[in-house]
C-alpha positions in Angstrom: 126.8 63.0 118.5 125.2 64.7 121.6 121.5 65.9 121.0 123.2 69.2 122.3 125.5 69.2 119.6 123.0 67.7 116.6 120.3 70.7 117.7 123.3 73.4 117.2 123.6 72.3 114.0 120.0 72.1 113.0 120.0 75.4 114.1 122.7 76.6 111.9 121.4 74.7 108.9 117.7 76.0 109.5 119.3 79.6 109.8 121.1 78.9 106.5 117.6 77.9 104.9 116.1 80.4 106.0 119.0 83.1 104.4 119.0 81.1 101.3 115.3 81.4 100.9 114.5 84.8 101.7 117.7 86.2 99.6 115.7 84.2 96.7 112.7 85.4 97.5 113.5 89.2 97.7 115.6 88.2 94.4 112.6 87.4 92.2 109.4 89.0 94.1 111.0 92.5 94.6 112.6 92.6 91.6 109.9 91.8 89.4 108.8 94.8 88.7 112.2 96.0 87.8 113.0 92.6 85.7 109.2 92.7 83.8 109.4 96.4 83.0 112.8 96.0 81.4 110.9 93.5 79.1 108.5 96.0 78.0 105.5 95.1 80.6 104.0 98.5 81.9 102.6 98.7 85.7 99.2 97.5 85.0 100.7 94.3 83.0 103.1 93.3 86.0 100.3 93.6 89.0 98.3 91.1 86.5 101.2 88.7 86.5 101.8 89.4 90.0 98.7 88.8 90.5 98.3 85.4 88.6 100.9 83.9 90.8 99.4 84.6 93.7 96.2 83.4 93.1 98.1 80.4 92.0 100.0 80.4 95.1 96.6 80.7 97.4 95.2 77.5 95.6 98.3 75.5 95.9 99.2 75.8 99.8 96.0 74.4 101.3 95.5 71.3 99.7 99.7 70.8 100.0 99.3 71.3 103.7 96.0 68.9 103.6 97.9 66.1 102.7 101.1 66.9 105.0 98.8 67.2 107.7 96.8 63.6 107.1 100.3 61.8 106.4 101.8 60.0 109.3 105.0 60.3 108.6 106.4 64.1 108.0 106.2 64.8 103.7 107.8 68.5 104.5 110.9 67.7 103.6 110.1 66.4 100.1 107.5 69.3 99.4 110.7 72.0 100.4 112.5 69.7 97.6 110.2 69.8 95.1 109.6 73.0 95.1 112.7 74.1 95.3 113.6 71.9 92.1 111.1 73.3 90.3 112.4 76.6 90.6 116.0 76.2 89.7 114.4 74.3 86.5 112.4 77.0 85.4 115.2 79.8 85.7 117.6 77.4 83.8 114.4 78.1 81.2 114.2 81.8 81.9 117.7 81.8 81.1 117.9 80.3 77.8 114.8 82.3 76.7 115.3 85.5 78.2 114.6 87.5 74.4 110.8 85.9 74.2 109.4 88.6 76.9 106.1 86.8 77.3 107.1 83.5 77.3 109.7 84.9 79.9 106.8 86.3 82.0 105.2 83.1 81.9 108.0 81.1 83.3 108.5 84.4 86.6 104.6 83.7 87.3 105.5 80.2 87.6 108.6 80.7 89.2 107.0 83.5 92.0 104.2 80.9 92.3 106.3 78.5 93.6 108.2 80.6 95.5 105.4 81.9 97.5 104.2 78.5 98.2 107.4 77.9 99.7 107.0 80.2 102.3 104.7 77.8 104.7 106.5 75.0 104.3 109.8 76.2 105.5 108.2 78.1 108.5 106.4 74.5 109.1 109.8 72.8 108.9 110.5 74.9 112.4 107.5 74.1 114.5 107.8 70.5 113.3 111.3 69.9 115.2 110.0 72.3 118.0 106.8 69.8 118.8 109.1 66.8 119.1 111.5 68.6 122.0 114.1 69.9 119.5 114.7 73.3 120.5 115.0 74.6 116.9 114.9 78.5 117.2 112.3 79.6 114.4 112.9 83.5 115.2 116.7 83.4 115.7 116.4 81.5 112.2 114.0 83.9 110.8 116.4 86.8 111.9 119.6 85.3 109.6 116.6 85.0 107.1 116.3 89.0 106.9 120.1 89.1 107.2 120.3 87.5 103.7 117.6 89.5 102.8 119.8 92.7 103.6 122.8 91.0 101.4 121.0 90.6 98.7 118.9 93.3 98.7 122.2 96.1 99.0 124.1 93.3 96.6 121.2 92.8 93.6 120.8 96.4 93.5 124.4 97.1 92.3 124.8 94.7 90.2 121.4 95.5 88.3 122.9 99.1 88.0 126.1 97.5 86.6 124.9 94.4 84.9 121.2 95.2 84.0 117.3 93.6 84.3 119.0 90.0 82.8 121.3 89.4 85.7 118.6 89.0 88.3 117.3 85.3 87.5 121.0 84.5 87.5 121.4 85.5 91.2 118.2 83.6 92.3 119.1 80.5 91.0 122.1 80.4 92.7 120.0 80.8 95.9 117.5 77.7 95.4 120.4 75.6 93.8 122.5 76.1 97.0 118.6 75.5 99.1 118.8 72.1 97.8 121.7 70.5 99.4 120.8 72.5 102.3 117.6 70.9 102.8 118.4 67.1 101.8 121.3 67.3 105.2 118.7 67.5 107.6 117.8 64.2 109.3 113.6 63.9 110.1 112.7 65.0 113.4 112.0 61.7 114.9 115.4 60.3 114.2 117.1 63.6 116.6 115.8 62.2 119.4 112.9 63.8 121.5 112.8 65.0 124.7 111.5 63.1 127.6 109.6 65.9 128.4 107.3 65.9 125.0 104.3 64.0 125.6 104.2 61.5 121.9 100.2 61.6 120.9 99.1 59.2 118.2 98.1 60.3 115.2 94.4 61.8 115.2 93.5 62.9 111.3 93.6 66.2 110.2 90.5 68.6 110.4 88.5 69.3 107.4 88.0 72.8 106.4 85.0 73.3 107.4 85.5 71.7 110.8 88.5 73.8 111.0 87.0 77.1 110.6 84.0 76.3 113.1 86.9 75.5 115.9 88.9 78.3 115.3 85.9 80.9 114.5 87.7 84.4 115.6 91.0 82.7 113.2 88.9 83.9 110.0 88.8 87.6 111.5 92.3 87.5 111.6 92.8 86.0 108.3 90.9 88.3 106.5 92.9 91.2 108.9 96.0 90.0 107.5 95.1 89.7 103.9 94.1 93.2 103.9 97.4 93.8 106.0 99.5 92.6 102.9 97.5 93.7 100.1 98.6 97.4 101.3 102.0 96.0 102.3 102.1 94.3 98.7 100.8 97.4 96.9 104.1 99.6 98.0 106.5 96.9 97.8 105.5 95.4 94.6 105.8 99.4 93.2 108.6 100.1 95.0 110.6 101.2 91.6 107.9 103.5 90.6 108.0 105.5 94.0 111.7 105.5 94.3 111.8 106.8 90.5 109.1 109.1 91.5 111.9 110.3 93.8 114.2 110.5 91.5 116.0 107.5 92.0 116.6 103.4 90.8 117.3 100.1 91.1 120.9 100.9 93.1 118.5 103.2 95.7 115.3 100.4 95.6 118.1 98.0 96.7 119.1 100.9 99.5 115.7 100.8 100.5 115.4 96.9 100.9 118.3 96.7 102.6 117.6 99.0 105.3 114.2 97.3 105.4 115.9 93.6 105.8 118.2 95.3 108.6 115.8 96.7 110.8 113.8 93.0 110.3 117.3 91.4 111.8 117.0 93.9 114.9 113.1 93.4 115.1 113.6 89.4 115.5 116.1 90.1 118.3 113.9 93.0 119.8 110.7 89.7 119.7 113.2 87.3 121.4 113.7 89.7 124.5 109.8 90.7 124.3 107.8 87.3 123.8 109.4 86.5 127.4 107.7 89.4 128.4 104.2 89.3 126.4 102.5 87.1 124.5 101.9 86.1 121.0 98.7 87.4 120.5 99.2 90.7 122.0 102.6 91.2 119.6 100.8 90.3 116.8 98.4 93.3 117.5 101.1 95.7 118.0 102.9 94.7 114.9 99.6 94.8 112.9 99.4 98.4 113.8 102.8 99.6 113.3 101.9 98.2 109.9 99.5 101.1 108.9 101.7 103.6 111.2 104.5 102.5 108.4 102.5 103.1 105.2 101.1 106.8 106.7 105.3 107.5 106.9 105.4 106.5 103.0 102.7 107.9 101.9 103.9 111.3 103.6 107.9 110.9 102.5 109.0 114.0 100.3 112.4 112.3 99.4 114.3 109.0 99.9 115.5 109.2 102.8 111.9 109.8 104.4 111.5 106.4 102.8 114.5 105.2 104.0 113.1 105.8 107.3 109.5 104.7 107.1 110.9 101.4 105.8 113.0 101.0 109.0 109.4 100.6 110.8 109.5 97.0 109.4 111.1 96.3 112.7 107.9 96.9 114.8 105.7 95.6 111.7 106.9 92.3 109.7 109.6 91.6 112.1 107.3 91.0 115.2 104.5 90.2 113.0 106.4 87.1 111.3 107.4 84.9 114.7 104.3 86.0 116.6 102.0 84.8 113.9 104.2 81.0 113.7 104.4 80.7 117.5 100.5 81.9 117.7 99.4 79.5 115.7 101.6 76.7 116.8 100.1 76.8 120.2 96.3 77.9 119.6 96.4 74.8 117.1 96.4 70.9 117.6 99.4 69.3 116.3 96.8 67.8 113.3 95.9 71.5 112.3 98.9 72.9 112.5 100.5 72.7 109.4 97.3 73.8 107.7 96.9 76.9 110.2 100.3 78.4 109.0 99.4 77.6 105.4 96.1 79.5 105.7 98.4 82.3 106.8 100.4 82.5 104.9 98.2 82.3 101.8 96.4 85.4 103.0 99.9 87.4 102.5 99.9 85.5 99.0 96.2 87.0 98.7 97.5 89.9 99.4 100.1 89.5 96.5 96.9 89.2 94.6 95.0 92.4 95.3 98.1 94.5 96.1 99.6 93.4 92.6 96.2 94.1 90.8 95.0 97.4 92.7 98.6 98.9 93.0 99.6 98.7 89.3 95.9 99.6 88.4 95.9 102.7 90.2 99.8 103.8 89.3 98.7 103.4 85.9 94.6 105.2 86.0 95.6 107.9 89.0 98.7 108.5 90.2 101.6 107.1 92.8 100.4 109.6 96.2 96.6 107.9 95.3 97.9 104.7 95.9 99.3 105.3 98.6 97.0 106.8 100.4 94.5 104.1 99.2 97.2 101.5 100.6 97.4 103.2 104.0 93.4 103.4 104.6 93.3 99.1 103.4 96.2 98.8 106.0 94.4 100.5 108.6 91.2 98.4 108.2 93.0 95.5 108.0 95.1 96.3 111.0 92.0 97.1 112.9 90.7 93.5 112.5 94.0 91.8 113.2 93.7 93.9 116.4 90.0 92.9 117.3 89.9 88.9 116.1 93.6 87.9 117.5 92.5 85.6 120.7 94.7 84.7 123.6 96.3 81.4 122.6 96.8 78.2 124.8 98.8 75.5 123.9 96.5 72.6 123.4 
């Protein structure tokens, strides 16, 4: 087969992953709230376990990337399996167990812990392709990722109306079952073929953490940017339920609501492949990072759902340029040895954000009120996008 032909269909299987993952994802994360109060766990108790599997999350994905990073031979593959396995395992468990409500919420945090960790691995499954000459499309991908996302957020919603909170680990483990055959058909990078015009370096070991922080210095700016970024962006979308009910409203309209979000992501990605031609990663990463607060002033001022409907549509200036800016930023600011740990470390700040947004979000429904919150979540989001804005550097590709 032509390497023409064999990168279409990496493309089309990478675009596949990515749906597969991110209807998962938006499956167990989004839902949780919905699933954990429907076992008798009030706001405060599901930003705790929300929180839990961040944290878990955070510790996981650096030393995970470490070791992918030192090995000589690509381990991504078999990490994306793993984890993967693990999941559909523990739902099977979630399944059988579903009347023991804390044993249940045990076996989410474990399940949203691996989930998360996920995230960095399949995004690094991309740019490892795309450094050998493979012209594997990460944002293209990304944008069928958001598609699914937009199926299954529209799709889970109705059939939690109809079929209730037990139905929703059902639908996710149909996603990571189906994630696992995906993954196992792709053949490693090397054996593609490589294009005469990719220079092959030898191996050089990965960077320390230490050392790696002193060579990128502004990168920690724009880490700690983006974790407050996603602690806001966590604190609505982890609550989501309680401001739609606020609104009068449930699961069928939260589903409304992530769908539409999930859309405007699709158009987004295709709006970033006609831009990036134009600018350049670092300056759409600042944009998006501020049409991230300009979205959570529209929520925090919405007087019914369809001025949430509308604020949510922002995502397309926000997480949809923010997503493929931040890979391709870091895939050419870094050295191929530091790469993999570079989109780790970002991605583990949105999983930090997970953290505080779970904590402070379900603390402050519970000890103030839903508009206090928000407004809290918009003035985080605007500190965090202010730092994002001063600490992203102009890349090179090293």
């Amino acid at each position: 087969m032509s390497l023409k032909k064999e990168t279409l269909r990496l493309n089309i299987k990478y675009g596949i992953m990515q749906a597969l993952y991110w209807m998962g994802f938006i499956t167990v994360y989004n839902y949780a709230a919905y699933f954990l109060s429907d076992k008798g766990f009030n706001s405060s108790q599901t930003g705790i376990i929300l929180a839990v599997a961040s944290i878990l999350a955070a510790l996981l994905q650096p030393p995970i990337a470490a070791y992918a990073d030192k090995a000589e031979e690509s381990k991504l593959k078999r990490i994306i399996l793993a984890l993967t396995s693990a999941i559909v395992v523990l739902t099977v468990l979630i399944v059988v167990i579903r009347s023991y409500p804390y044993l249940t919420a045990i076996l989410l945090l474990l399940i949203i812990t691996f989930v998360h960790t996920l995230h960095s691995f399949i995004n690094s499954f991309a740019m490892e392709y795309a450094n050998k000459g493979i012209q594997l499309n990460f944002t293209i991908a990304r944008a069928a990722g958001s598609l699914g996302a937009a199926f299954a957020s529209f799709g889970v919603g109705y059939i939690t109306a109809k079929f209730g909170a037990d139905s929703v680990p059902i639908i996710y483990f149909a996603m990571f079952l189906l994630l696992i055959p995906v993954t196992l058909s792709f053949k490693p990078a090397h054996d593609v073929g490589i294009s005469s015009e990719v220079i092959k370096y030898a191996h050089a070991p990965a960077t320390g953490v230490f050392k790696f922080f002193a060579k990128y210095k502004k990168f920690t700016g724009l880490l700690i940017g983006s974790t407050l970024i996603f602690t806001s962006h966590n604190m609505n979308i982890n609550f989501l339920i309680n401001i739609v009910k606020r609104l009068g409203h449930g699961s069928a309209e939260l589903g409304n609501v992530l769908g539409i979000a999930a859309i405007f992501e699709v158009i987004g990605m295709i709006l970033y492949l006609i831009i990036s031609k134009r600018l350049k990663c670092s300056m759409l990463v600042q944009i998006s990072a501020v049409f991230f607060t300009i979205e959570k002033l529209g929520i925090l001022l919405s007087k019914n759902i369809n001025h949430i409907y509308a604020s949510y549509s922002l995502q397309m200036f926000s997480y949809a340029i923010f997503v493929p800016a931040t890979v391709y930023y870091i895939n050419n600011l870094m050295r191929d040895n530091d790469r993999i740990k570079g989109q780790a470390y970002l991605t583990t700040t949105m999983t930090l954000g997970g953290v505080f947004g779970s904590l402070l979000g379900g603390t402050l429904i519970d000890a103030l009120s839903i508009p206090s919150m928000l407004l809290i979540a918009t003035i985080i989001s605007a500190a965090g996008s202010l730092l994002v804005v001063v600490f992203t550097e102009k890349e090179k590709a090293i």
